[in-house]
KEDREN-426128 format. One record per residue (C-alpha): residue number from 1; residue in three letters; chain; x, y, z. Coordinates in pm, 1 decimal. Layout:
REM KEDREN-426128
NODE,NUM,ALA,A,X,Y,Z;
...
END
This chain:
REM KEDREN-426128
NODE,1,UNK,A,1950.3,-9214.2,-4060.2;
NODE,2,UNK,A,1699.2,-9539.3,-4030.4;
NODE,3,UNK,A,1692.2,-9717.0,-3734.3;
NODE,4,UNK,A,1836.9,-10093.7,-3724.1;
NODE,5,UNK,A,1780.2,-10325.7,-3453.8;
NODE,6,UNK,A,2002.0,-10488.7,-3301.2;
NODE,7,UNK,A,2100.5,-10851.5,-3424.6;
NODE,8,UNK,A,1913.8,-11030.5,-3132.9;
NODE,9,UNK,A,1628.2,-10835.6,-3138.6;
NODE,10,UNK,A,1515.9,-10948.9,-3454.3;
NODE,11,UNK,A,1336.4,-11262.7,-3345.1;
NODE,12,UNK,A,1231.4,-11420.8,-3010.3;
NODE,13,UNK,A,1098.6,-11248.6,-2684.0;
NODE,14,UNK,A,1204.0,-10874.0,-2609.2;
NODE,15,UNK,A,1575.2,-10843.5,-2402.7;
NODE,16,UNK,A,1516.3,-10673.3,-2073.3;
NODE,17,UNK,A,1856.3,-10511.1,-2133.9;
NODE,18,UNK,A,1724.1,-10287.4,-2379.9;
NODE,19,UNK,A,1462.6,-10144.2,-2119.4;
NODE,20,UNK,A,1440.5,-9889.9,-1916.0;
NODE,21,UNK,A,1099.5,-9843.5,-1812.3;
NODE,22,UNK,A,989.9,-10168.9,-1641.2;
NODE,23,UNK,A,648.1,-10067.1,-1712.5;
NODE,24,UNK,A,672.0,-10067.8,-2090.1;
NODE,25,UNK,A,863.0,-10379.5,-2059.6;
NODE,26,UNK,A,565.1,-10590.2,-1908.9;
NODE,27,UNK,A,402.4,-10406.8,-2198.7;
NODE,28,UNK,A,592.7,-10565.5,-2466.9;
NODE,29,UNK,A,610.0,-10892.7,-2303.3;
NODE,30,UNK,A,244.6,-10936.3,-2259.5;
NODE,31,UNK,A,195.3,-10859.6,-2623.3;
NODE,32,UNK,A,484.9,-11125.1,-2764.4;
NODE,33,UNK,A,300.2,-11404.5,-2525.8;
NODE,34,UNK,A,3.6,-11302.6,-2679.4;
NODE,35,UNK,A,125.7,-11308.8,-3003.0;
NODE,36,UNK,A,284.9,-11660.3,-2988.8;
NODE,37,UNK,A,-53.4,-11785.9,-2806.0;
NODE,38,UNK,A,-389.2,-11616.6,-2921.2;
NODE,39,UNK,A,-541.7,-11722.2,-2577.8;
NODE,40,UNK,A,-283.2,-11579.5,-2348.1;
NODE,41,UNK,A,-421.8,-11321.1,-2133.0;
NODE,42,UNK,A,-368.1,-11125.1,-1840.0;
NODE,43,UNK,A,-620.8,-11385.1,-1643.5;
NODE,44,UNK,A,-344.8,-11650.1,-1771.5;
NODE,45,UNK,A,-100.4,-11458.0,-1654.4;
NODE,46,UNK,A,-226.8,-11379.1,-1280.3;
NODE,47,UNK,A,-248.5,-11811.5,-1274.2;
NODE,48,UNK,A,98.9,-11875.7,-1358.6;
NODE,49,UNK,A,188.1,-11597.4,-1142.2;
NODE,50,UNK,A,-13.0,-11707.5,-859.0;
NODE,51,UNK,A,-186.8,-11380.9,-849.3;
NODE,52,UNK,A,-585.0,-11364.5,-740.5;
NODE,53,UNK,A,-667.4,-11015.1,-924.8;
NODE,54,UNK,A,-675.8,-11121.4,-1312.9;
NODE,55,UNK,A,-666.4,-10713.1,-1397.1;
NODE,56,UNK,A,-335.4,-10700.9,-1181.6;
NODE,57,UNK,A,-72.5,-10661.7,-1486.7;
NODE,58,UNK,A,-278.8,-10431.4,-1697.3;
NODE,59,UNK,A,-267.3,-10214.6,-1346.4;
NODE,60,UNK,A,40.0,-10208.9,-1316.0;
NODE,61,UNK,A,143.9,-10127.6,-1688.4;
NODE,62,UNK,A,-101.7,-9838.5,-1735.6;
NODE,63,UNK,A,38.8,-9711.4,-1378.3;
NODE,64,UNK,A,-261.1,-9746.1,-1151.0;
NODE,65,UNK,A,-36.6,-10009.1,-941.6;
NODE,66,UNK,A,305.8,-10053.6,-801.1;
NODE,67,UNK,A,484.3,-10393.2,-761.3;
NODE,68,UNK,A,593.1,-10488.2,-460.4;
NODE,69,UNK,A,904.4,-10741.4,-399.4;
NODE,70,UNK,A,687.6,-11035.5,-374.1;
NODE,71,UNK,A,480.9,-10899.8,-709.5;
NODE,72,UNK,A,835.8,-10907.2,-844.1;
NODE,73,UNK,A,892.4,-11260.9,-772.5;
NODE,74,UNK,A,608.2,-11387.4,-936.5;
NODE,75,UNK,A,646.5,-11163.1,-1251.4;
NODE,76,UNK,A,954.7,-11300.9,-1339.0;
NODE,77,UNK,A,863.3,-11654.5,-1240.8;
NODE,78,UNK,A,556.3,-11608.3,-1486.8;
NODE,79,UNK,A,753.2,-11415.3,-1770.0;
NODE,80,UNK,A,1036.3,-11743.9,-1707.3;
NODE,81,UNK,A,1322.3,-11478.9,-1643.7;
NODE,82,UNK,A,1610.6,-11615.3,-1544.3;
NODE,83,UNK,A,1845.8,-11518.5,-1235.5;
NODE,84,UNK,A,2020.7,-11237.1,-1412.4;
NODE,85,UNK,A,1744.5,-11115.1,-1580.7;
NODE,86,UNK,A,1542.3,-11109.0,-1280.8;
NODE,87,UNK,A,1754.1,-10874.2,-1052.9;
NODE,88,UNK,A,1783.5,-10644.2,-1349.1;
NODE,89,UNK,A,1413.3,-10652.9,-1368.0;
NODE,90,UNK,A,1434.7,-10553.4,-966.5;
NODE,91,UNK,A,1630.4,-10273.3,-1081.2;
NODE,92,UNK,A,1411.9,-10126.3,-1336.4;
NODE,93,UNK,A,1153.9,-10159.0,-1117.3;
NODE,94,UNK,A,1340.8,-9979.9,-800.8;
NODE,95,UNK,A,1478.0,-9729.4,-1028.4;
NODE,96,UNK,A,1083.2,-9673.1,-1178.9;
NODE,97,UNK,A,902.8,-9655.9,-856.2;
NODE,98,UNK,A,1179.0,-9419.6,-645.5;
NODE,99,UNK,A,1098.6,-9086.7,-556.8;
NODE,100,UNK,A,1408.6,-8954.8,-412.7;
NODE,101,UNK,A,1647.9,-8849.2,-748.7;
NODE,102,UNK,A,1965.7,-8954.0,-566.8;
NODE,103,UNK,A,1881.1,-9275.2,-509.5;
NODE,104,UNK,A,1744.5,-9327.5,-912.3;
NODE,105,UNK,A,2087.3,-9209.3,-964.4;
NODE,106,UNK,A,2231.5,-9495.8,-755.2;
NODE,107,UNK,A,2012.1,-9740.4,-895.7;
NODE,108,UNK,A,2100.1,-9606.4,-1257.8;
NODE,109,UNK,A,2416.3,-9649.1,-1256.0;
NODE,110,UNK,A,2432.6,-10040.7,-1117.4;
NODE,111,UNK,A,2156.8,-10040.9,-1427.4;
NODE,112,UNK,A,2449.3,-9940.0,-1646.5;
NODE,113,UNK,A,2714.1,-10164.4,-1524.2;
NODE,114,UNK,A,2489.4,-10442.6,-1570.2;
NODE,115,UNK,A,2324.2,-10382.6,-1903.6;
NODE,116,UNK,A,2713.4,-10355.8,-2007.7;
NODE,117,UNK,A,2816.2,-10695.6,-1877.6;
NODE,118,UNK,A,2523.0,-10848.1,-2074.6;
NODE,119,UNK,A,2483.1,-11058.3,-2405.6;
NODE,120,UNK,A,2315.3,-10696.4,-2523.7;
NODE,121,UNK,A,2610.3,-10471.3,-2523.9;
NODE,122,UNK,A,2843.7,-10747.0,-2614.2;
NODE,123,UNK,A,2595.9,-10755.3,-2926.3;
NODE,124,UNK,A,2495.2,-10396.9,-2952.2;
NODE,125,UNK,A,2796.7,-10193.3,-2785.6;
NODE,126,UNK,A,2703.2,-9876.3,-3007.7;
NODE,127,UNK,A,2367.3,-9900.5,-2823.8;
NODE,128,UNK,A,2469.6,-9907.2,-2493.4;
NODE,129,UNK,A,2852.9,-9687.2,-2515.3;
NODE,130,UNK,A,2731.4,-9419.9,-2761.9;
NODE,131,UNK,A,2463.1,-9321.5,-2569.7;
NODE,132,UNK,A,2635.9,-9305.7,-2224.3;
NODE,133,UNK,A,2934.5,-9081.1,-2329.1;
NODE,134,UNK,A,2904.2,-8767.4,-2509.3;
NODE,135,UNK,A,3239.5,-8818.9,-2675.5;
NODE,136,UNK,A,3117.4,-9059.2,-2912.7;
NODE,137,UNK,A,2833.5,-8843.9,-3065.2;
NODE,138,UNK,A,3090.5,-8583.0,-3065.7;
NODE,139,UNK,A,3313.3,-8691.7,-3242.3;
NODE,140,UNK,A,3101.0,-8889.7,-3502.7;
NODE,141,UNK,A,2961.6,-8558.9,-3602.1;
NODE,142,UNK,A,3321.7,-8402.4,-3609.5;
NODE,143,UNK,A,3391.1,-8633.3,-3866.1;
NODE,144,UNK,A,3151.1,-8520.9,-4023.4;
NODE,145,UNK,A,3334.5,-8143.0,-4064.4;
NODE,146,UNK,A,3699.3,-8250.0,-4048.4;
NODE,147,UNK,A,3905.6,-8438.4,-4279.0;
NODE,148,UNK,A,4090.9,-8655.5,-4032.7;
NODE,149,UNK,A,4385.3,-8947.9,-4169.1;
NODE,150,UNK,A,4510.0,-8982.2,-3795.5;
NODE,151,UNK,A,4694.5,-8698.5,-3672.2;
NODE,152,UNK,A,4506.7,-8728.5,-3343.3;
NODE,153,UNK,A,4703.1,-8479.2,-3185.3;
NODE,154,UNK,A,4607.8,-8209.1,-3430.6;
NODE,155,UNK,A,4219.8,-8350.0,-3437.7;
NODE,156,UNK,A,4237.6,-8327.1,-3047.9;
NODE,157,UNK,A,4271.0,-7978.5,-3086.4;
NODE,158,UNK,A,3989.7,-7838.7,-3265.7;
NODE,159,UNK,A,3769.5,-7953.6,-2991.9;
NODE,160,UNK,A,3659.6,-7678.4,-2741.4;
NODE,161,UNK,A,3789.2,-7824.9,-2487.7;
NODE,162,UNK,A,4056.8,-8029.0,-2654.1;
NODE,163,UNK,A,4059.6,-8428.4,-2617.1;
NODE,164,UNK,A,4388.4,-8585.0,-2551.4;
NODE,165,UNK,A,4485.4,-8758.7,-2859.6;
NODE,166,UNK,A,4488.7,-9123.6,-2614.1;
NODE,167,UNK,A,4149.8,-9038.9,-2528.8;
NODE,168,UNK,A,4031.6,-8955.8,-2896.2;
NODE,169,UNK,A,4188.0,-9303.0,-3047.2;
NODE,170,UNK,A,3995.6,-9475.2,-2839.9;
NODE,171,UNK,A,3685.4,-9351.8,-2941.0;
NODE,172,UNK,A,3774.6,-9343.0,-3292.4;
NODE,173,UNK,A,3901.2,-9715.5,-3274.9;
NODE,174,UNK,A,3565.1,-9809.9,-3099.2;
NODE,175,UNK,A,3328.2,-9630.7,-3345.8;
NODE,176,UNK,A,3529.3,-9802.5,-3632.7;
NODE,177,UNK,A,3463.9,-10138.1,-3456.4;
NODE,178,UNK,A,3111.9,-10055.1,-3428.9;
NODE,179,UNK,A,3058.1,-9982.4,-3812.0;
NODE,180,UNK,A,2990.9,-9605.7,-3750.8;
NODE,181,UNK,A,3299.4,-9531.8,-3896.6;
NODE,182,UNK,A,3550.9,-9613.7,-4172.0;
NODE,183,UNK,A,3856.3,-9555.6,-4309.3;
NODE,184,UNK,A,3872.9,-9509.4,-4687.4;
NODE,185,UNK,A,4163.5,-9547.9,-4915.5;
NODE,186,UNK,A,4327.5,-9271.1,-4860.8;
NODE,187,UNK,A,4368.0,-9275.8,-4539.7;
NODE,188,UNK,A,4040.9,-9033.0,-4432.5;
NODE,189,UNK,A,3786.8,-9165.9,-4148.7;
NODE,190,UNK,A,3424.4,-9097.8,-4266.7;
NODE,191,UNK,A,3117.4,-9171.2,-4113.3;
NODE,192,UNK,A,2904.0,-9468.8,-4227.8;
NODE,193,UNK,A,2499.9,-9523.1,-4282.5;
NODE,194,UNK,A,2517.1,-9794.2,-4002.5;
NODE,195,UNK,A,2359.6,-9552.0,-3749.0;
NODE,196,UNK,A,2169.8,-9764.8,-3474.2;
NODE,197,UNK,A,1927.1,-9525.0,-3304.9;
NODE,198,UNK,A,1844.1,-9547.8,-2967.9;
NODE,199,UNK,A,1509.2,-9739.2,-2895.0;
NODE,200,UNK,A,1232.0,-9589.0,-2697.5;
NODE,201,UNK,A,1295.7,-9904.1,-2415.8;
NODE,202,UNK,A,1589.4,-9672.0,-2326.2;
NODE,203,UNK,A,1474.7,-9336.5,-2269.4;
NODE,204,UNK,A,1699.2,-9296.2,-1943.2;
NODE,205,UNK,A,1947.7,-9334.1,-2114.3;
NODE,206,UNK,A,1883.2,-9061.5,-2364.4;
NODE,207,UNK,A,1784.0,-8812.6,-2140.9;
NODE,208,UNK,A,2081.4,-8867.3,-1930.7;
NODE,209,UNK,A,2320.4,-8762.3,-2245.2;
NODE,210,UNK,A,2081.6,-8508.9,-2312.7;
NODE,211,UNK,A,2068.4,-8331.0,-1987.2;
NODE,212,UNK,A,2482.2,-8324.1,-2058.5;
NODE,213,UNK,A,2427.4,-8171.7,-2357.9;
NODE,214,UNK,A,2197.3,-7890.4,-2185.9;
NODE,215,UNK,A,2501.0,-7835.1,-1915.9;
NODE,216,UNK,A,2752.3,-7803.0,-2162.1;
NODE,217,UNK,A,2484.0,-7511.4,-2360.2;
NODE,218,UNK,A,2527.4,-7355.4,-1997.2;
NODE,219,UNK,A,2911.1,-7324.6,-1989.9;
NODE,220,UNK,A,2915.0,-7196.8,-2388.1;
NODE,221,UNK,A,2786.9,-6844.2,-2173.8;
NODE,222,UNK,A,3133.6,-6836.8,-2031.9;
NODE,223,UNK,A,3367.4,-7002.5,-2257.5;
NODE,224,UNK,A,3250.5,-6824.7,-2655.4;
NODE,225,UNK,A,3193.8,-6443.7,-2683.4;
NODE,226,UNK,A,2845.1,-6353.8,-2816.3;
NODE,227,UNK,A,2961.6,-6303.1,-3211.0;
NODE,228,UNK,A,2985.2,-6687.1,-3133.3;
NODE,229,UNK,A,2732.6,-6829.8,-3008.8;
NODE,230,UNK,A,2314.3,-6725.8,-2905.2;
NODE,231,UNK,A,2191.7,-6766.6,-2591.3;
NODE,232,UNK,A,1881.7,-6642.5,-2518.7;
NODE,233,UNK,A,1570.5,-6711.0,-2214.6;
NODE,234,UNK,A,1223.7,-6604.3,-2272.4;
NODE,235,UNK,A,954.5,-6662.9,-1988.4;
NODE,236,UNK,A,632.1,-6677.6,-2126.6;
NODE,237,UNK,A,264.7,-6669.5,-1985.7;
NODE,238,UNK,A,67.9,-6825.0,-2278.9;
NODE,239,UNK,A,-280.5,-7018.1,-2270.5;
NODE,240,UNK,A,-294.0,-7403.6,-2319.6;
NODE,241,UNK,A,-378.8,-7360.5,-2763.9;
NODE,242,UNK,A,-106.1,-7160.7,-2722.2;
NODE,243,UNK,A,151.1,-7373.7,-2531.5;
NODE,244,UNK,A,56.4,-7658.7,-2736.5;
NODE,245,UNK,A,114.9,-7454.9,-3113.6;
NODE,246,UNK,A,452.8,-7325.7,-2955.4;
NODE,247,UNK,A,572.7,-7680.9,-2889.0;
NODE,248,UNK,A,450.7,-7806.3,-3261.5;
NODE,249,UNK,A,632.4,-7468.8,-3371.4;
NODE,250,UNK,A,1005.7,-7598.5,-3172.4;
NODE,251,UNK,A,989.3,-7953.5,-3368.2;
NODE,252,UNK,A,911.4,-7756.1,-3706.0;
NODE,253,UNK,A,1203.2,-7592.7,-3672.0;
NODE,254,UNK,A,1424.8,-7888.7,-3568.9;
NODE,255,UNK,A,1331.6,-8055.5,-3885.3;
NODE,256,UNK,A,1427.4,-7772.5,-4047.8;
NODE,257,UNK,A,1752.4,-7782.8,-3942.8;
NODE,258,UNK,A,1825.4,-8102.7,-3961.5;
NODE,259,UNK,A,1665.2,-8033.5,-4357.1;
NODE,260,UNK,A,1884.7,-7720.8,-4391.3;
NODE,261,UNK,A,2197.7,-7911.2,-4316.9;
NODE,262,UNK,A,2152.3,-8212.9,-4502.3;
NODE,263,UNK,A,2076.3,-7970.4,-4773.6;
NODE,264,UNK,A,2412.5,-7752.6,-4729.5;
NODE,265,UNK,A,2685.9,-7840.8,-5015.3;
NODE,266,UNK,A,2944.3,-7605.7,-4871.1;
NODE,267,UNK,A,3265.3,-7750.8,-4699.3;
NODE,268,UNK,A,3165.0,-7744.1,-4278.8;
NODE,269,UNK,A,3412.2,-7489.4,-4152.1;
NODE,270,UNK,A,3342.8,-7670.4,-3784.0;
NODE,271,UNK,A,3102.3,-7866.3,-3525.4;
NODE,272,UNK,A,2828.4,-7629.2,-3349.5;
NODE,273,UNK,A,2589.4,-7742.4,-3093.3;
NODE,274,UNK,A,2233.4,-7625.1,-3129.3;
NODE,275,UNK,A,2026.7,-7649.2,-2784.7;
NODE,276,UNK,A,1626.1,-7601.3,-2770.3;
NODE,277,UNK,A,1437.8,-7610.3,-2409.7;
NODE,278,UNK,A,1095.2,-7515.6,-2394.9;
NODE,279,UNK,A,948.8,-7628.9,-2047.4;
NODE,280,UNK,A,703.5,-7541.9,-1787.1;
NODE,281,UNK,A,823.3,-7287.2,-1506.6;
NODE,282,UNK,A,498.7,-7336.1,-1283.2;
NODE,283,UNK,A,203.6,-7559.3,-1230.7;
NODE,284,UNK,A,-56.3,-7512.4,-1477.7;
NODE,285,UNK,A,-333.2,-7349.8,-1352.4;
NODE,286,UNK,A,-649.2,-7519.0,-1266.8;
END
C-alpha cells in the first residue's frame, strides 16, 4: 500500500521522534536549514554551535566522528531543540554509538517509552504501536483471511497460538481507531487502504519486529509437522558476483509473492508466515 506521512510531518522541521539513527537525523536537519536559508552551511552551523572545525557535522553524519556529551550540548543548542527533545537526542545518540548489545537494549527501550509519551505517537499511534507488537500486523493480515463480525472468542482461536479474546479486542479496537480497520454494514471488520508504512528514520524499530518474526520461523520447527510448513538451511561458499546476483534473486522473489497474492481470487483458507534470511556466516575474505 502507499506510504502516508504522518499529519505533522507534512510541513515544518523533521520530529526527532520519528528517528532512530541520530546520524541520519543531523542529516535531515542540515538539509531543512538549508532549505529554508540558501546560505546555511555546516561553517554556520559550527558558529552557532560554538564549534572551531567547520567540517565537524558533515564528520559526524557520514560516520568519521563520534559526539561526545559536550558535542551534544551544542548540537541541540544550534538545531534550537528543546529540553525534551534534547535528552531524546542523547538517547539516539547513546543508543548509536554503544557497542555492548545489552546496553542498546536498555537504551532502546527508554527510546520507546519516550517516543510513546510524545506529540508523535499521540499523532501517529499506528506508527509507533504497530510496529512494536507483532499482534497488530498479525492480526491486520488475519483479517485479511477471516470473515470476523466479533465473535472474538472463536477468532482467538484460529491463531497458532490462540489470543485471548480480551487481548484480541484490544487490538482490534485500536486498529479501528487508527483507520486500519473498519467495520462494514454487516457487521464484518475489513482492512482499510490507510496503511502508514514505517519510515526509514525508524529502522530499529523494524528490525526489532522483524527479528520476532525470525524467532517465531524458529519455533514453527517444533510446533507444525513438515506437510505444513518448509524449513530449510543452505550454507553456501559463493564469490562476491555471485553473492550479490543471489541477493537481487531473494527480492525478485519477494515481489513475486507479494504479486502472486495480490493476484490470487480464491477465498484465503488461513494466515501463513513466509520467512527469507540470506546472511553472511564468516568474514569475507580479503
Amino acid at each position: 500500500m502507499d506510504a502516508k506521512p504522518a499529519p505533522e510531518e507534512e510541513s515544518g522541521p523533521p520530529n526527532i521522534y520519528r528517528y532512530d539513527d541520530f546520524r541520519i537525523f543531523l542529516k535531515d536537519v542540515f538539509q531543512y536549514r538549508k532549505d529554508q536559508d540558501g546560505e546555511y552551511s555546516y561553517r554556520k552551523f559550527a558558529k552557532d554551535a560554538g564549534i572551531a572545525n567547520p567540517g565537524y557535522l558533515l564528520d559526524v553524519i557520514v560516520g568519521k566522528r563520534t559526539l561526545s556529551e559536550n558535542a551534544v550540548k551544542k548540537t541541540a543548542v544550534a538545531f534550537e531543540l528543546n529540553e525534551a527533545e534534547t535528552e531524546f537526542f542523547r538517547l539516539l545518540v547513546d543508543f548509536g554509538q554503544s557497542k555492548k548489545d545489552g546496553k542498546r537494549q536498555e537504551i532502546y527501550q527508554d527510546i520507546l517509552y519516550r517516543r510513546n509519551r510524545s506529540r508523535f505517537a499521540r499523532l501517529s499511534p499506528s506508527l509507533v504501536k504497530y510496529y512494536q507488537d507483532f499482534h497488530y500486523p498479525l492480526v491486520y493480515s488475519a483479517l485479511h483471511a477471516f470473515d470476523f463480525r466479533g465473535d472474538y472468542e472463536s477468532f482467538g482461536g484460529v491463531f497458532d497460538p490462540p489470543i485471548a479474546p480480551g487481548a484480541l479486542k484490544k487490538y482490534i479496537r485500536e486498529l479501528c481507531e487508527w483507520e486500519l480497520v473498519k467495520q462494514g454494514p454487516d457487521g464484518r471488520y475489513t482492512v482499510t487502504e490507510a496503511f502508514v508504512e514505517p519510515p526509514g528514520t525508524m529502522g530499529a524499530l523494524v528490525r526489532r519486529l522483524n527479528r520476532e518474526w525470525i524467532l517465531q520461523a524458529a519455533e514453527s520447527l517444533f510446533r507444525h509437522s513438515p506437510e505444513e510448513r518448509h524449513v530449510s538451511t543452505l550454507l553456501l561458499s559463493v564469490s562476491e558476483e555471485t553473492r550479490k546476483l543471489l541477493r537481487e534473486q531473494v527480492e525478485t522473489f519477494r515481489r513475486q509473492v507479494l504479486d502472486l497474492v495480490a493476484k490470487d481470487k480464491g477465498t484465503p483458507s488461513g494466515l501463513m508466515q513466509l520467512s527469507l534470511q540470506y546472511f553472511p556466516k564468516t568474514k569475507k575474505r580479503k
